[in-house]
N, C-alpha and C positions, 0 to 999 in steps of 0.2 A: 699217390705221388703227384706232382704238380706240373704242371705242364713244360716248366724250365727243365724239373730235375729230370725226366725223361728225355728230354731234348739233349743232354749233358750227361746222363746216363753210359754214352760210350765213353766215355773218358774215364771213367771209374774205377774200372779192374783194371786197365794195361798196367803191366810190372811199370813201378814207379822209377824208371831210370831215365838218365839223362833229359830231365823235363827243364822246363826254362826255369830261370832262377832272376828274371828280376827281378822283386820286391817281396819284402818279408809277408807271409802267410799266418793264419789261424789271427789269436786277438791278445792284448794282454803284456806282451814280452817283448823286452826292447834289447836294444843294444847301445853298447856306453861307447864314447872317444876314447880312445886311448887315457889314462891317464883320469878319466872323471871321475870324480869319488860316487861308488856308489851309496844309495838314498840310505839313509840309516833309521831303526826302527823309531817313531813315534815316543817319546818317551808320557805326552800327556795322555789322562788317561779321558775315557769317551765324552764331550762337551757336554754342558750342561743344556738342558732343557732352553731354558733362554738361548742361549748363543743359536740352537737348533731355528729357534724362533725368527732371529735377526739372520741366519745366514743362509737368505733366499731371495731369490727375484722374480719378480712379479711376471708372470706369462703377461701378452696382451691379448685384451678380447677381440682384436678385430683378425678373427679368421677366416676363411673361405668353408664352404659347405664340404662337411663330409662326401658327396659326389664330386668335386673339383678335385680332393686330394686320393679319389680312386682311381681318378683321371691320371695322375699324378704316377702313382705307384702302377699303373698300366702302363706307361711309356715306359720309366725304369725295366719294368720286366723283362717286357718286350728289348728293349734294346741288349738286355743280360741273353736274351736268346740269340739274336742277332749277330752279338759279338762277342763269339767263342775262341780268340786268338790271345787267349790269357791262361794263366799257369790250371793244368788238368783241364780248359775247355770252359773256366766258368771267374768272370770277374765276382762274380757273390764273396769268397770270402774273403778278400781285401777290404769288399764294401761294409764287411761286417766290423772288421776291424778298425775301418775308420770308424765307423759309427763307435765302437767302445773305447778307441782314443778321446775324440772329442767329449766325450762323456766321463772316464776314468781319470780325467786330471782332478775332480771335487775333491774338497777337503774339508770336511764338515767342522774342523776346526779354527779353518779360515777365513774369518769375518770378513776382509779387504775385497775388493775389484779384482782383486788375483786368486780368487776361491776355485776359478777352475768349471769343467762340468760342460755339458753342449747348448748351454743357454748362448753364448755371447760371440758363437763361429767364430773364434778367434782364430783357427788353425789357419784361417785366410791366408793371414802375414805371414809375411818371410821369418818374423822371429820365432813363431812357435812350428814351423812348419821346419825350422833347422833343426830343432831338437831333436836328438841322436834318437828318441824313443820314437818317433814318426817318421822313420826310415823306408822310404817305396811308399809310403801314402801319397803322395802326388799323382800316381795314377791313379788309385780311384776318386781324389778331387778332380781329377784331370776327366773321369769319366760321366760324373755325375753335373759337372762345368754347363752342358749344352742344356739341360733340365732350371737352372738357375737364369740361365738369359730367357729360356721358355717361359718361365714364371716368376718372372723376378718381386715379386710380389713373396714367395717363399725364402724364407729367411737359411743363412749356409747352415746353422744349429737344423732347423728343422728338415734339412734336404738332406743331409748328411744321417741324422737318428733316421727320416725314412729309406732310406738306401737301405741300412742294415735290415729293419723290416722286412722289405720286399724280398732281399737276400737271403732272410731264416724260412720266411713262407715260400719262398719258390724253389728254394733247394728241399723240401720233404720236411720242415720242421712245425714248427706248433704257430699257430696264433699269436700276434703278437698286440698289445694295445699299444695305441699312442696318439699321443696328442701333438696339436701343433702353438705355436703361439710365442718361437723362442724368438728374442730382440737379437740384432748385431751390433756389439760393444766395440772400441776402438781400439788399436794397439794396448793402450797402458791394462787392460784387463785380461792380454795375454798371462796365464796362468806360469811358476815356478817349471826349470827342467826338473826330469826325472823325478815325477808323479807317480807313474807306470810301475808294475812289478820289474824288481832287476833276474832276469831267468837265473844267471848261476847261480842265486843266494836257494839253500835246501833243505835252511832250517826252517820248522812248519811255524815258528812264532813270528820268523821274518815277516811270510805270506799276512799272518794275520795283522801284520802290523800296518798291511797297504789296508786290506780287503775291511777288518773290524776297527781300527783305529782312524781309518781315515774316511772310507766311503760309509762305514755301518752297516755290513755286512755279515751273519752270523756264520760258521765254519760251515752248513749245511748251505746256503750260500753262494758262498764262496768257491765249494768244492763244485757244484753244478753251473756255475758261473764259468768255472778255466776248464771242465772236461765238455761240457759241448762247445764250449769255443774251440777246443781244439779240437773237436773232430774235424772242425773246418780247417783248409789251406796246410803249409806248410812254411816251414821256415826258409831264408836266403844267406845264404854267406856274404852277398854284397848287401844285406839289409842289417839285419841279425847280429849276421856271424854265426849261427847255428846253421844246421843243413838238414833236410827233409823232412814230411809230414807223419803226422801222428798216426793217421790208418789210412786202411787203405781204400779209402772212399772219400777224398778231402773234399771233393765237390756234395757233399751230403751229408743233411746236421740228422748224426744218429749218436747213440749212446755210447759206440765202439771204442772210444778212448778208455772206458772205465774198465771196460771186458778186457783190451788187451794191457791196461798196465796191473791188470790182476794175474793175467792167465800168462802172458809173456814172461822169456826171462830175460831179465835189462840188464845187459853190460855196459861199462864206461866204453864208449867208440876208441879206436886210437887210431887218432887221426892229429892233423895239424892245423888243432882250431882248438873252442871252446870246450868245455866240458860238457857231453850230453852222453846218452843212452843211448842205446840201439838195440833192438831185437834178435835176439840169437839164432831163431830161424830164420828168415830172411837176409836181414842186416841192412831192410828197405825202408823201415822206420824209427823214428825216434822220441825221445822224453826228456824233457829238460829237466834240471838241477831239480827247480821247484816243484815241475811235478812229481816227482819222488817222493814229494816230501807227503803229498796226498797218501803217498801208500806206506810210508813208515810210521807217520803218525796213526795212532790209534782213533783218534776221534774224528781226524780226516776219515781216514780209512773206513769206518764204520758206513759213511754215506757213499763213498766209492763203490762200496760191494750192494748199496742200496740201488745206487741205479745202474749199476751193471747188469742187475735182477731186473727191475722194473722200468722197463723202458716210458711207458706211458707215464709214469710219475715222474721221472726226470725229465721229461717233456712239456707238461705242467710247472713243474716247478722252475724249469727256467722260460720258460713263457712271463712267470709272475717275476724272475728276479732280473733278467733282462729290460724288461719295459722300465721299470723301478731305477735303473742303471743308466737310461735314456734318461729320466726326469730328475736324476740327485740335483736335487740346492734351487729345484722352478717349483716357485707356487701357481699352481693353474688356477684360474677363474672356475666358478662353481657352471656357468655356461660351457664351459671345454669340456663335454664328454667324451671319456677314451673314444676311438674309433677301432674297429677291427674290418679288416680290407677283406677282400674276395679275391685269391689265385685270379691267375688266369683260369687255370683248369675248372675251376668251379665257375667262373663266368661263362665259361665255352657248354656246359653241361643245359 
């Protein structure tokens, strides 16, 4: 375990009640204005070969040394220790979440300047920073802010994908690769609203029509992609509009989403909000529309019960599809070899 996640460790098991609720928790799942239509499914079907070819942009080679960007991810940490006055005691998983906003807007079908993805730190602007699906991300731009005046030499795409990094490694999770080398694009390459998955939607072809039609993503994936993302954080009703987190360990990236949406029994909450689930023992956690649908469908489900068994593989495996999620639609220079950082805890050893 990693020197953050014991530092943050007390916050883990207190019964999850009355905790603060400003900005939406875990990654992935937005919330619409009143009235927006939500995304509807992809009708082409996966881009050709070419298009794949032409719809990426160039990393630059002029990087700093692998020791300046551990430098880097040292301050982040450290300050993730330092300031524990965030929902459960651990800014980590909003920073995770930004990182897979900036990154989940791609569109591999999208040839234009508006393709989307954490090449072009657009989230900068006011324009895409309004967008209903980055609801409460201002705070962890807002925290990762004092890092970018530090090294302004680091690009917002690249400070933002390392934030989530340092965030998976320090809260107990796997290794993460990543490179640096992303340019800052102008407003007009602000990416389309509502990219994002829409949580109520609970049909498993919706899912696949963000996850396999848009990013290129296979169901095995996808399903390791949304359950360790939510073991992290929790939802907000002033974010969201959904309310409470997944297990009951939100400051720690473990497998425990997949065990309890196997082992729990999920009822629709009734309450005066969205549609989600709740836990019948407790009634202290919750499951959105879509994750449902992981456990109704049959070929979802098949890898649900896989990493509910095998934690070390579902640890692995989103180590590989994470990093991959960081990099949709950037071609890196053959000079950009991944990096993988050093904990603190293992620096201190």
């Amino acid at each position: 375990m990693s020197t953050f996640a014991k530092a943050s460790s007390k916050f883990n098991y207190k019964p999850l009640l009355a905790l603060a609720a400003a900005a939406a928790g875990g990654y992935g799942y937005v919330n619409y204005k009143k009235g927006a239509p939500a995304p509807q499914s992809p009708k082409n079907p996966a881009p050709a070969a070419s298009l794949l070819a032409t719809n990426v942009r160039e990393a630059t080679t002029s990087v700093s040394s692998f020791e300046k960007y551990q430098q880097i991810y040292n301050d982040i940490a450290k300050k993730l220790i330092d300031e524990d006055d965030y929902d459960d005691g651990s800014y980590g998983p909003i920073l995770v979440r930004l990182a897979w906003h900036c990154s989940g807007t791609y569109d591999q079908n999208d040839p234009s300047k508006n393709k989307g993805g954490s090449y072009a730190g657009t989230m900068r602007f006011q324009k895409e920073q309004d967008d209903p699906e980055n609801a409460g991300l201002k705070t962890a731009q807002d925290f990762l802010e004092p890092f970018k005046t530090k090294y302004p030499e680091l690009s917002y795409g690249d400070l933002w994908t390392l934030g989530g990094v340092v965030s998976i490694q320090e809260l107990g999770g796997p290794k993460i690769k990543w490179r640096p080398g992303r340019k800052e694009l102008g407003l007009d390459a602000v990416p389309p609203y509502h990219r994002l998955p829409h949580a109520p939607e609970e049909e498993p072809d919706y899912v696949r029509s963000v996850f396999h039609n848009r990013l290129g993503f296979t169901d095995q994936e996808m399903v390791c992609l949304i359950g360790v993302g939510h073991a992290l954080g929790r939802c907000h009703t002033n974010a969201s509009g959904f309310d409470g987190p997944w297990t009951f360990s939100p400051t720690m990236v473990t497998n425990d989403f997949f065990k309890l949406l196997l082992d729990e029994d999920w009822k629709v909450r009734d309450w005066n909000g969205p549609k989600q689930y709740t836990d019948s023992k407790t009634k202290s956690l919750m499951m959105l529309p879509t994750d449902m649908a992981l456990k109704t469908d049959s070929k979802f489900r098949e890898y649900v019960e896989l990493y509910a068994k095998d934690e070390e593989k579902c640890m692995k495996d989103f180590a590989d599809v994470f990093s991959r999620l960081l990099e949709l639609g950037i071609k890196f220079p053959d000079s950009t070899k991944p990096m993988v950082f050093k904990t603190l805890e293992e620096q201190d050893q």
